[in-house]
Steps between C-alpha positions, in 0.01 A plus 500: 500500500370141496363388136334208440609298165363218259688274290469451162559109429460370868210713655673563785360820746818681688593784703801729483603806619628733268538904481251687386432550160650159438526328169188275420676190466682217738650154502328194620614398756391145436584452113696853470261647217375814426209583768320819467370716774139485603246834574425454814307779708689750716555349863415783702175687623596863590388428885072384393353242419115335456294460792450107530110672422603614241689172372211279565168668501383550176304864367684648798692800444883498567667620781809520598690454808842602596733184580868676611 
């Protein structure tokens, strides 16, 4: 899976792919410190998602459309 990781000292965002279930820790790759992993929210939408309507229009209720 693809994580997405902070750095401690430098600030600096990165991605990495690691197995699941990974530890919550990486190496910098610019000043090789500790960088922790970032929640982030799942990547994936189960085949729906928001009508632009829906998205935009305020008051409106939701509705979904298939996008697969």
């Amino acid at each position: 899976m693809l994580y997405q990781y902070k750095c401690r000292i430098c600030g600096c965002e990165f991605d990495d792919f690691q197995p699941m279930g990974a530890r919550d820790f990486d190496t910098c790759p610019k000043c090789s410190c500790v960088a922790e992993k970032k929640l982030t929210p799942p990547n994936f939408s189960f085949g729906f998602t928001l009508s632009e309507e829906s998205r935009f229009v305020p008051y409106k209720k939701d509705e979904l459309v298939r996008n697969v």
